[in-house]
C-alpha positions in Angstrom: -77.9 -79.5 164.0 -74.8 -77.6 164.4 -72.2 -77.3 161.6 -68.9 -79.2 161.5 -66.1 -76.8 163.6 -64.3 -75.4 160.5 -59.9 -77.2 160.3 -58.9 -75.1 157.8 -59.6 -71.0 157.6 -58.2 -68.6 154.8 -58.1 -65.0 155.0 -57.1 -62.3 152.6 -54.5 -64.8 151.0 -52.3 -63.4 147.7 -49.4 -65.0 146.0 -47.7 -62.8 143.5 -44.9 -65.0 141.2 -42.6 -62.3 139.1 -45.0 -59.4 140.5 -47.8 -60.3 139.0 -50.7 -61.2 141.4 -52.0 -65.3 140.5 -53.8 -66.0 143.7 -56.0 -64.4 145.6 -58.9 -65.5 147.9 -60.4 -63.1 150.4 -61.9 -65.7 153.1 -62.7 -69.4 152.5 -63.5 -72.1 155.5 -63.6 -75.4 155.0 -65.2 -78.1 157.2 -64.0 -80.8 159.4 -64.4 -84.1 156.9 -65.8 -81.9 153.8 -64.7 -82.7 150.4 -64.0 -79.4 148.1 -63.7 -79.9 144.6 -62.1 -76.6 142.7 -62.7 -76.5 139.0 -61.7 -74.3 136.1 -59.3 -74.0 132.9 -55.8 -74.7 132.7 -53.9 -71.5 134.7 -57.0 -70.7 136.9 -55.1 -71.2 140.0 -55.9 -74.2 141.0 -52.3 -75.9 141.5 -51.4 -72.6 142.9 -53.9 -72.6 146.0 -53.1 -76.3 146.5 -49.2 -75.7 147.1 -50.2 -72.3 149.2 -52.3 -74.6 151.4 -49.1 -77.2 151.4 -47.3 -74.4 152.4 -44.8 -75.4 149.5 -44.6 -71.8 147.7 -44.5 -68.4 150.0 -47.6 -66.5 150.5 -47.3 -62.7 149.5 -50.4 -61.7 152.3 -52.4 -63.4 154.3 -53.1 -66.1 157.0 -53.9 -70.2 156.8 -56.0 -70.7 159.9 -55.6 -74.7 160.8 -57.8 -75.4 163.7 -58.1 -72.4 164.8 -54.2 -71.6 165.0 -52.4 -69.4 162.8 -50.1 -71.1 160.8 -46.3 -69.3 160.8 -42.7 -70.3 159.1 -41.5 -72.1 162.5 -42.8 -75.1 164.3 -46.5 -74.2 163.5 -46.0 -75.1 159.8 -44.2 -77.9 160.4 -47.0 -79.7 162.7 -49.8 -78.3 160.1 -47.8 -79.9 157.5 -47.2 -83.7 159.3 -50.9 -83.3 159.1 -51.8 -83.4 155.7 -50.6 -85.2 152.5 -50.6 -84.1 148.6 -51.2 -86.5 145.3 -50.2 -85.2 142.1 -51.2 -86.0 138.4 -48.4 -87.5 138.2 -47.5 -90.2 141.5 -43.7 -89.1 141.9 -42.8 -92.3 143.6 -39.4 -93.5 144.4 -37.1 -95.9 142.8 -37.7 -98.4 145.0 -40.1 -101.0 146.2 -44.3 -100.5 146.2 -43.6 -101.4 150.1 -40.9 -98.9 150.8 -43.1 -95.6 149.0 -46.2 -96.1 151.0 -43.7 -96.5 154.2 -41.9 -93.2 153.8 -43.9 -91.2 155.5 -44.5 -93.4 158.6 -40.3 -93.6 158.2 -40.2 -90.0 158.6 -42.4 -89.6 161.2 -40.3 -93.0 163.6 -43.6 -95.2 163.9 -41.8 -98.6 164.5 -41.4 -101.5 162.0 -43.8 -103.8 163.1 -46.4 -101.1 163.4 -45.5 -100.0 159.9 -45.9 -102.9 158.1 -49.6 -103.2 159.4 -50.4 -99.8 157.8 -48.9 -100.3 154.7 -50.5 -103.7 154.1 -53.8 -101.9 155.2 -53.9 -99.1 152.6 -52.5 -101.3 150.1 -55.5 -103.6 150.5 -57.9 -100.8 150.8 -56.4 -99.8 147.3 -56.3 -103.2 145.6 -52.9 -103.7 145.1 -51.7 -105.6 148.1 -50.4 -107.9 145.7 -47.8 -105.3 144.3 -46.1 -105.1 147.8 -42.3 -106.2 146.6 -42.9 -104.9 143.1 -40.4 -102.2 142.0 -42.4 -99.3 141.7 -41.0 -98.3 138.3 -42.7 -101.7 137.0 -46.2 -101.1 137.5 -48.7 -99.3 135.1 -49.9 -95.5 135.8 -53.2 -97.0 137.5 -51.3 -99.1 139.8 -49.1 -96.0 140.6 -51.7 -93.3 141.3 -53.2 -95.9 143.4 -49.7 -96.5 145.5 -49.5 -92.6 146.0 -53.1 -92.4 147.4 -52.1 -95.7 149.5 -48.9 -93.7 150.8 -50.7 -90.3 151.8 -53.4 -92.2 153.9 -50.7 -94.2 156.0 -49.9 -91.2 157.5 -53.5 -90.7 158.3 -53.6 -86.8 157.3 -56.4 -84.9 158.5 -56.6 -83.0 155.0 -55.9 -84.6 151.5 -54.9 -82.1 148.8 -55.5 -83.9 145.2 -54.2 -82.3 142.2 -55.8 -83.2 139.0 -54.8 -87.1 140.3 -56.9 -88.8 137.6 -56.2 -87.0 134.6 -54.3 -89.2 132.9 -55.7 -92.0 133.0 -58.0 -93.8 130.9 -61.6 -94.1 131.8 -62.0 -97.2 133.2 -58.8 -97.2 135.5 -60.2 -93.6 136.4 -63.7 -94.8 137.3 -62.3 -97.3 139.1 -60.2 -95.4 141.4 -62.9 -93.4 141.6 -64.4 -95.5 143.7 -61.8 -96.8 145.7 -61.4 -93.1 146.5 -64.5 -92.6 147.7 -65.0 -95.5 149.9 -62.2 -94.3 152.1 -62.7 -90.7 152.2 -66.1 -90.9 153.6 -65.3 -93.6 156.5 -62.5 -92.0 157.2 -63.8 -88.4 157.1 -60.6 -87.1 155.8 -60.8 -83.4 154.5 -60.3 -83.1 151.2 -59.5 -80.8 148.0 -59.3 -81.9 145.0 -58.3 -79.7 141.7 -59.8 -80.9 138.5 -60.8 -80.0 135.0 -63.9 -83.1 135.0 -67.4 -81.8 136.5 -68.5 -84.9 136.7 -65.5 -85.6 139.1 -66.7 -82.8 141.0 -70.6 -83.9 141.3 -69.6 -87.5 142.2 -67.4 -86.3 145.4 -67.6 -83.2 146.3 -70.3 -81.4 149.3 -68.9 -78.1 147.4 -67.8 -77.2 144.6 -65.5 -73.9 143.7 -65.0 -72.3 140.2 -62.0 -70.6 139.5 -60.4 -68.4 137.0 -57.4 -65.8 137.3 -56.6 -66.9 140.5 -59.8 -66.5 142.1 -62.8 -68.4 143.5 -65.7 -67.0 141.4 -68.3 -69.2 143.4 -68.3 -71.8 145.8 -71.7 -73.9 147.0 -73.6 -76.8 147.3 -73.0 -79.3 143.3 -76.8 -78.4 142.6 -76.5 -74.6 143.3 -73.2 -74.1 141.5 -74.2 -76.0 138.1 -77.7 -74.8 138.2 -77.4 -71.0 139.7 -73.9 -69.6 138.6 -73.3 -66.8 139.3 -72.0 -65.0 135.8 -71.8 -66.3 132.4 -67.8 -67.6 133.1 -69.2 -69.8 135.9 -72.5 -70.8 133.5 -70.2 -71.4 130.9 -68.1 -73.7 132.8 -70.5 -76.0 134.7 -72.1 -77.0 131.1 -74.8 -74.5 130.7 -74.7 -74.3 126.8 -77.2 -71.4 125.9 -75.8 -68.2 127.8 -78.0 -65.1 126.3 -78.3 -61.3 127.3 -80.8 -59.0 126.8 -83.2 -56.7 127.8 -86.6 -57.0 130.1 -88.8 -55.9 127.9 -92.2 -56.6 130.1 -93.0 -58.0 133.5 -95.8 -59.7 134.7 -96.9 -61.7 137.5 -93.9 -63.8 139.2 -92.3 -63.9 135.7 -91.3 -61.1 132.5 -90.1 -61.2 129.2 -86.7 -61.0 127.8 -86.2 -59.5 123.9 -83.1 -61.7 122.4 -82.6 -61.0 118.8 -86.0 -59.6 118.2 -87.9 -62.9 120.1 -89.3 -62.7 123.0 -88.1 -65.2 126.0 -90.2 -66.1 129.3 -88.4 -66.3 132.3 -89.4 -66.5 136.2 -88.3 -63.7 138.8 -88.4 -59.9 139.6 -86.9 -58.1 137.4 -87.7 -54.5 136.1 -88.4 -53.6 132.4 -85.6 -52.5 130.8 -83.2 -54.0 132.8 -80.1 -56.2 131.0 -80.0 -59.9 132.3 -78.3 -63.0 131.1 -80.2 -66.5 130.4 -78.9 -69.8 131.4 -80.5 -72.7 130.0 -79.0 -76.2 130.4 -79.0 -78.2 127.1 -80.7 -81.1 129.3 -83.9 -78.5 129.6 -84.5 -78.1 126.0 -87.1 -80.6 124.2 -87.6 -80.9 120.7 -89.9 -82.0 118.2 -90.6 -82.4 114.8 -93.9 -80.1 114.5 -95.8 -77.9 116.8 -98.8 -79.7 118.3 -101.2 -77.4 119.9 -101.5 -78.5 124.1 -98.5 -80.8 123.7 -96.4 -79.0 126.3 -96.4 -77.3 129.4 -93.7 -74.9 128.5 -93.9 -71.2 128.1 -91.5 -70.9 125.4 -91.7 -72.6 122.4 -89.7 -71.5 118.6 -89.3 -73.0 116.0 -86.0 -73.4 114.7 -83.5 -75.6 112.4 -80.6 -77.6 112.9 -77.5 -76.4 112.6 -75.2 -79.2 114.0 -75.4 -82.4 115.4 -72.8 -83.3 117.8 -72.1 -87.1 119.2 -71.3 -86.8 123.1 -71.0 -90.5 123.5 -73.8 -91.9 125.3 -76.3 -88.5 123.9 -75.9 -86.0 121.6 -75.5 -82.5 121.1 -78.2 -80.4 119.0 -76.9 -77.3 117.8 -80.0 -74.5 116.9 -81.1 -71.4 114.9 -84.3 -70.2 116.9 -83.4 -66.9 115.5 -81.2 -67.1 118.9 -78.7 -69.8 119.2 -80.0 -72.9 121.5 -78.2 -76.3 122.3 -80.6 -79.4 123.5 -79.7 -82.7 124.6 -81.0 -85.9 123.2 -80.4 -89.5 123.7 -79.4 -91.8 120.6 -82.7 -93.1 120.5 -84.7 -90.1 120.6 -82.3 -88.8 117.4 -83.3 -92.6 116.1 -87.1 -91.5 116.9 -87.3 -87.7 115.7 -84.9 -88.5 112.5 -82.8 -85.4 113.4 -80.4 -84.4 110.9 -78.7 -81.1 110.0 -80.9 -78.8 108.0 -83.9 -79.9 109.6 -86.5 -77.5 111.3 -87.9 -78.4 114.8 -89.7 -77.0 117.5 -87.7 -76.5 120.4 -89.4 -76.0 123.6 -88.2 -75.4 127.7 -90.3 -74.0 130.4 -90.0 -70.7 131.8 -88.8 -71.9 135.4 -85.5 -73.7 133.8 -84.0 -70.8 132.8 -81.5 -69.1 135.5 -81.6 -65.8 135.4 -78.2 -63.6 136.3 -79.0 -59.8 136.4 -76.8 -57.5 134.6 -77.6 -54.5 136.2 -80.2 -52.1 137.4 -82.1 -49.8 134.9 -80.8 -46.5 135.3 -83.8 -43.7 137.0 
């Protein structure tokens, strides 16, 4: 099967604010119906390559590609834009009625009345909140207004939906909530979509791809399971939720795997790489098991230490197991494995993961 014609191209784009470069992506297509989710820390860029795609802030270089045309300052831009919409964090409504906001845009565009009042009715239903339609929208709570400003950009029906951190003030359950709502309509609907947001899981739940960024670039872009579980450096590793991140050198290779020497232990890891070349190992926290004593055949895994406890973290519904191996390591554990293996801080363990869950990122090549 073929893949989906790309609707929105980027080449060689830069935005430079006070000379200083804070955007710049080389080549990036996105798919007819895909949904993008871009993730990094505050000042990555993320905002900034929204309102470049909005075409609200000037690019320095480059082209936006939208269906194959180029898109240009005069009535190009202005057909590219009637065909997307943009939610903020923060809704920006207008002092006026829950009715009248998700009708501007149709207003704007001269779709009649009577047409007009089906569409809003319709989004404001597929929103749950058809019973705010006379209420001033200066009256209803944050929730209520994020919904209204996702209700308003799909009356216009855009072919591209740019979402800027739209949930990230809200409290959990309003945001799960509209989580869902979100969800159910982009996917029907197949409605292109980029959304900017600080919350991984936000990302996994939605997204056919996920970009990291940082310093105004896109570090890595792939499929959820590639990008959390084969970043690309330690930044990206770091920022999916890989908790141990350690480098050092091969120090023997065998069959399929070698060994890695961290802080005078020795580390198993699957792959071709040549002794005495520097790597980097990524081991998610979730990969880590732990017991109270070594027991002789009790796991599968290559690489077991003993260690102790050096913090013990609660993450709400697990908790986070800080170690000394004689390397640092971070484990996962439920509350009722903690219960089970009386865990506390001080404590020695064993600490165990298997050589093929480790993601190896190579440094570079041993010098000849």
């Amino acid at each position: 099967m073929s893949a989906p014609p790309s609707i929105l191209e980027i080449k060689d784009l830069k935005v430079q604010k006070g000379g200083i470069l804070v955007l710049e992506i080389p080549d990036l297509a996105i798919a007819q119906g895909e949904i993008i989710s871009l993730i990094g820390p505050n000042g990555a860029g993320k905002t900034t390559f929204l309102q470049a795609l909005a075409c609200l802030i000037k690019l320095s270089k480059g082209e936006i590609y939208f269906k194959g045309g180029k898109i240009s300052a005069n009535h190009s831009a202005l057909e590219y834009r009637r065909r997307l919409a943009m939610v903020f964090q923060d809704p920006l409504l207008f002092d006026t009625t829950v009715f009248e906001n998700v009708a501007s845009g149709l207003k704007i565009r001269g779709i009649p009345k009577k047409e007009t009042k089906g569409i809003v009715r319709e989004n404001l239903d597929r929103f749950g909140i058809a019973h705010l339609l006379h209420r001033s929208a200066r009256k209803i709570s944050g929730g209520e207004a994020q919904r209204v400003a996702l209700a308003r950009a799909f009356a216009t029906q855009p072919e591209i939906l740019l979402l800027d951190e739209p949930f990230a003030s809200l409290d959990p359950p309003t945001r799960e909530a509209l989580l869902e709502d979100l969800e159910s309509v982009l996917r029907p609907t197949k409605t292109t979509a980029l959304l900017a947001t600080h919350d991984r899981m936000e990302a996994l739940r939605l997204s056919d791809r996920i970009g990291v960024m940082n310093k105004g670039r896109i570090l890595q872009v792939g499929p959820p399971g590639e990008v959390m579980n084969q970043p690309l450096n330690e930044f990206v590793a770091s920022f999916v939720g890989i908790e141990t991140i350690l480098t050092g050198q091969a120090s023997k290779k065998e069959r399929g795997s070698f060994l890695v020497s961290i802080m005078g232990r020795e580390i198993e890891a699957v792959g071709e790489v040549e002794p005495g070349e520097t790597v980097v190992l990524c081991i998610r926290p979730e990969n880590v098991t732990l017991s109270p004593f070594f027991s002789q055949g009790a796991t599968s895994a290559r690489n077991v230490f003993a260690g102790r406890i050096t913090k013990i973290i609660p993450m709400g519904l697990f908790y986070k197991v800080q170690l000394n191996c004689g390397f640092p390591l971070v484990a996962f554990v439920t509350g009722h494995s903690l219960e089970n293996l009386a865990l506390q801080e001080g404590q020695e363990v064993v600490a165990s993961f298997k050589a093929t869950s480790i993601h190896v990122v190579r440094k570079r090549q041993v010098s000849s």
